[in-house]
N, C-alpha and C positions, 0 to 999 in steps of 0.2 A: 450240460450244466446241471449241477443239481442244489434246490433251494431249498432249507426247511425240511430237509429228509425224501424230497419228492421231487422224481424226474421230470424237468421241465427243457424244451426245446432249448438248445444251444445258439447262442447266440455267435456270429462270427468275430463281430469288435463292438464296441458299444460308441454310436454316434456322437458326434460331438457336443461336450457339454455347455450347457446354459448355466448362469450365475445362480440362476433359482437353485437346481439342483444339485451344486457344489455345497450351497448350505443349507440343502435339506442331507446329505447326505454324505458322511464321510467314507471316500472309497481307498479301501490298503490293497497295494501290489506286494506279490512272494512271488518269488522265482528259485527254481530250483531244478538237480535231477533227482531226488525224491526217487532214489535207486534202494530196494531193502527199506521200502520206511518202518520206520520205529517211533516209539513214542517221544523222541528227541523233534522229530519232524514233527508231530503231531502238539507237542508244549511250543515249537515254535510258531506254528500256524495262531494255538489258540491263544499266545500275548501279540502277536498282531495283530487279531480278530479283536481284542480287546483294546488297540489304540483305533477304532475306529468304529465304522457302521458296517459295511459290506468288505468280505475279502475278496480279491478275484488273487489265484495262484495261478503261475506260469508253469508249465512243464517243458522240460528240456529234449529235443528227440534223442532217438540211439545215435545216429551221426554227428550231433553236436558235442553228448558227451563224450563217445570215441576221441572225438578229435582232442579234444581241450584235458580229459582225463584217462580215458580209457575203459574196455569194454565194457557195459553196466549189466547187471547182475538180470535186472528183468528189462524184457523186451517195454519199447512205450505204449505199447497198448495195453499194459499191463500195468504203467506207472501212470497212466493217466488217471484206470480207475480205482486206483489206491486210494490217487488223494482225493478225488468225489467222493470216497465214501467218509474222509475224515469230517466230523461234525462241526469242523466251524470255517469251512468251506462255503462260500456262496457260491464261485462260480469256476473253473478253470478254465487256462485257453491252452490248449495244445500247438507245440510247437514252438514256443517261445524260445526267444532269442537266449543267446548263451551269455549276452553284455548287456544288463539294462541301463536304457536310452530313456531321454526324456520324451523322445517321440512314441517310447510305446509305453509310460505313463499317461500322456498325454491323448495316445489313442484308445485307452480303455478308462478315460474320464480318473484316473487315481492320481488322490493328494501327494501322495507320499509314496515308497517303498517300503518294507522292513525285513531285516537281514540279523541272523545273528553274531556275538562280538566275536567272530573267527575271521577268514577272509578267505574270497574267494578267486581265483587268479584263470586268466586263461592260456593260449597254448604256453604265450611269450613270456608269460609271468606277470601280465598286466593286471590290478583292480577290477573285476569284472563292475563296482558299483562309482566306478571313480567319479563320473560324470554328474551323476544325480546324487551322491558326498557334494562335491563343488556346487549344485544348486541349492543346496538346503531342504533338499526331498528326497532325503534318507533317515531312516529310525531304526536303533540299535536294540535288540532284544539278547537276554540273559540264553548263554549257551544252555543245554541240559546236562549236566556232569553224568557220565557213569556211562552214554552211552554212544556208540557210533558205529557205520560202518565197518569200519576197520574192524573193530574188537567184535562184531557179531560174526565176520567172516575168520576171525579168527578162531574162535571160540570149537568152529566148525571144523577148521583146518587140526586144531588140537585133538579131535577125540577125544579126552578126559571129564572127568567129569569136576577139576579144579571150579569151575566156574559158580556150578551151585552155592558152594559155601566158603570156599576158600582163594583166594583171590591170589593171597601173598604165596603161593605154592610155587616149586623152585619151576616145575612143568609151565603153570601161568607166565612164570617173569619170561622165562625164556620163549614165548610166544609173544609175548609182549615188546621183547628186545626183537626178533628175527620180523615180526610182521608191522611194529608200528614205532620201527624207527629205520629213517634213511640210513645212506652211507653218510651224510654230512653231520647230522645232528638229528636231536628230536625238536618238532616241529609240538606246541602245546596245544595246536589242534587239531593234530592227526596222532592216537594213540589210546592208550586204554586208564582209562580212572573206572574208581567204583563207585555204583551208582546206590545210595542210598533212599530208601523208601522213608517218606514223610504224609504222615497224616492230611497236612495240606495240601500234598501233592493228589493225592485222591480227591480231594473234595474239588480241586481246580479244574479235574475232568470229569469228576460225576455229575450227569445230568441235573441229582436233587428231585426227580420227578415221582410220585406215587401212581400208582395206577388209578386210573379212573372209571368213572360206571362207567358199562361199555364196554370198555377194554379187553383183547381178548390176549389173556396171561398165557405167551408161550416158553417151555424152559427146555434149553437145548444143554452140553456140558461136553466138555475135552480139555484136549491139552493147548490148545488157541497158540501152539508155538511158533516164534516166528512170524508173527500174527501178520499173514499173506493175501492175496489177490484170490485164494480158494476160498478161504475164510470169509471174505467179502463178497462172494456171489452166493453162500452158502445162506450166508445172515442175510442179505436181501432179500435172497430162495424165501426164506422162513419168516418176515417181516412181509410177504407179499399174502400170506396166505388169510389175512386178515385185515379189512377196515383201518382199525382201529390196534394195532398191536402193539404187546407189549413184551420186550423179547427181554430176557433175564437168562445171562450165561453160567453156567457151573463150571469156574476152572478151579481143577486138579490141582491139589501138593504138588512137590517137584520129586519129592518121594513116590509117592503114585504115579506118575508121568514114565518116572524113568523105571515103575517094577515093570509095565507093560510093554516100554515102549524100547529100554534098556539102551546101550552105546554108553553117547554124553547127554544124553536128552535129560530132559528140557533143554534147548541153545540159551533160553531165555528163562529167568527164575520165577518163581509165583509173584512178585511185584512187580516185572518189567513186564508181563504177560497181562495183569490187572489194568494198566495203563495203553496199554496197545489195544486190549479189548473194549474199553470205558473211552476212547477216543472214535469209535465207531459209532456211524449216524445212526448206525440198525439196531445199536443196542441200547436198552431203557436202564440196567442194571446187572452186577458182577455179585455173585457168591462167591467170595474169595476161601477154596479150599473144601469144593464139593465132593461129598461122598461119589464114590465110583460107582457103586450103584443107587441107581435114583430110588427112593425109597418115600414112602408114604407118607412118612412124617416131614419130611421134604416139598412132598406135594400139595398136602394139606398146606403148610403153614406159609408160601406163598400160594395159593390158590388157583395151582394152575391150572389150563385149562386144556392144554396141549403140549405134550412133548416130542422135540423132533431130534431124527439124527439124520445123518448126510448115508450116502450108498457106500463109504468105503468101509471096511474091514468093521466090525465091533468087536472089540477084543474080553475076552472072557472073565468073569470076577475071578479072584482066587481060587474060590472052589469049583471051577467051571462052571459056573453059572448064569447066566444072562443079565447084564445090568440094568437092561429093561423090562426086566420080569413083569415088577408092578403097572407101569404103565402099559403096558402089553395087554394085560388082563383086566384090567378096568378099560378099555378101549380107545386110550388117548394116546398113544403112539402110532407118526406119520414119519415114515421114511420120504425125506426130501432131495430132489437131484435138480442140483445146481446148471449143472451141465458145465461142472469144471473140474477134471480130476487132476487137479495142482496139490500136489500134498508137501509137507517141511522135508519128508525125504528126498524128494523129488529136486528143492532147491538146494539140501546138502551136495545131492548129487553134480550140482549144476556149477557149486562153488567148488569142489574135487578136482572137479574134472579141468576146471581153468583155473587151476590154484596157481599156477606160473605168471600167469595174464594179471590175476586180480593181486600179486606181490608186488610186481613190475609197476602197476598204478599207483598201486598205494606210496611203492618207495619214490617215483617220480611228482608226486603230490606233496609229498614233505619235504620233498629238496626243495621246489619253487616255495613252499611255504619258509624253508629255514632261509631262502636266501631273501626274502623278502623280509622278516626279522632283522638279518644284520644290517640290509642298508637303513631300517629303520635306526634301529641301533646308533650305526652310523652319523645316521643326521641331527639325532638327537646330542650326540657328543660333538658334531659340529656345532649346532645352537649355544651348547654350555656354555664352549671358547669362546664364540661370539658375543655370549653375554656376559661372561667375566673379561672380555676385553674390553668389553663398552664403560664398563664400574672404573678399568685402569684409567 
């Protein structure tokens, strides 16, 4: 479990509640398999967090998503501690059921659920929340347009670099038709839109914090793509190395990204990268569009006190040069090891390699979703009759 930015013992269920502590405290259940989280998981977590006091989120295991949807991209020891490090996280229980019941509401003391307006089905094509819909302990939260599984694993499977800037591009559509739509139809919640960056959208996930006396100001900088389970032992790594820290990211243009890093990279653009990193508990603040090499006037003007990089690769300025020059030589550069060598190539690779597996999911995901549509459909044009019957 982790509270407040800091690891505190895990609880196994939370005892049964007394009336006192129902209204001192309003408690939201999420559930999910928070497979490849992105910042769509992370806006959903934080309008939960916000219909209530404490969140506790469920995790799904690898066998339950197997079953119900198919292979998941990261192992669950790996999805567990994704979402602990998301910042509006109180507490998670590993293992969670793949159907929420009102008995495991009811055994982690929580008022309510919240889900967002898609839906979720299991093997049979059942309402995974039908139960607790029927009791009136359920809360609907606004989808995040622009982004999803589906289209980040496609993006991958594309090698182009359509993604960056151009969306409408004949290569995009046609990855968009082959990867995020069934044989039956297109399902409106499995598939690709663009996702637009809004000023408020930033401010909903920035902390708003200043550094305070004390404080000891560290500035770390890359390309945070695909913002991963590396990334997140890395920023811990470096959040650990002080009291009181204050960690401040420099992500890279997507121009910069992709002179170093080359392919289709960035998977993820300079604004869906800002929100993936600004929803991390280890991070205080985001320099949107850091020089590649850290530089003085950089350093001066937040006041740093420490720069760190991780053990893998550091890739050379233009001119061959060291990006860490300066902090090198004034003596404020500490090479940090995580003890995770997960890198974004490592998950391309992981997504290549089961690209048949992670198709086969997706198309059988949108069928139970398109057939769950028509009977809607359906019913609703059964009601009409009935109600222009009733008028006759």
């Amino acid at each position: 479990m982790m509270k407040n930015g800091h690891h505190v013992s895990s609880a196994p269920a939370a005892a049964a509640c007394s009336p006192e502590k129902r209204r001192r405290t309003v408690r939201v259940w999420c559930d999910g398999c928070y497979d490849m989280v992105h910042y769509g998981h992370s806006n959903q977590l934080r309008q939960a967090k916000a219909m209530g006091d404490y969140l506790i989120v469920g995790v799904h295991t690898d066998e339950e998503i197997s079953k119900h949807k198919g292979p998941p991209v990261f192992t669950q020891a790996e999805r567990y501690k994704m979402v602990r490090a998301i910042k509006w996280v109180d507490e998670i229980v590993e293992g969670a059921p793949y159907v929420t019941t009102l008995e495991t509401l009811d055994r982690y003391c929580c008022d309510f659920c919240v889900h967002g307006d898609d839906i979720t089905l299991t093997v049979d094509g059942k309402d995974t929340y039908e139960e607790v819909k029927k009791s009136g302990r359920y809360r609907e939260c606004k989808r995040t347009q622009g982004v999803s599984t589906t289209d980040l694993v496609g993006r991958m499977l594309l090698m182009t670099k359509a993604h960056h800037s151009n969306m409408g591009s004949s290569d995009y559509q046609q990855h968009t038709d082959n990867f995020g739509r069934g044989p039956k139809g297109h399902s409106p919640w499995t598939g690709v839109s663009q996702f637009l960056q809004t000023s408020q959208k930033i401010i909903q996930f920035a902390s708003g914090k200043e550094p305070q006396p004390g404080d000891t100001i560290i500035y770390v900088a890359g390309a945070f793509d695909l913002f991963h389970i590396g990334h997140v032992d890395f920023l811990d790594a470096v959040s650990q190395l002080s009291e009181k820290p204050y960690v401040i990211v420099g992500l890279h243009f997507d121009q910069e990204v992709n002179r170093y890093k080359g392919k289709n990279y960035p998977i993820m653009n300079i604004h869906e990268r800002t929100l993936s990193v600004l929803a991390c508990r280890y991070v205080s603040e985001v320099v949107i569009g850091a020089p590649y090499a850290v530089t003085k006037d950089l350093l001066d003007h937040f006041k740093v006190d420490l720069v760190c990089h991780g053990k893998t690769e550091v890739f050379l300025d233009r001119d061959g040069s060291d990006p860490y020059t300066v902090p090198r030589k004034m003596g404020i550069l500490q090479t940090v090891d995580s003890g995770n060598s997960l890198t974004t190539d490592v998950i391309v690779q992981r997504i290549i390699k089961n690209r048949l597996l992670f198709e086969a999911r997706n198309q059988k995901k949108e069928a139970k979703e398109v057939a769950v549509i028509q009977a809607m459909k359906r019913r609703e044009e059964e009601k009409a009759k009935e109600r222009a019957q009733a008028v006759l």
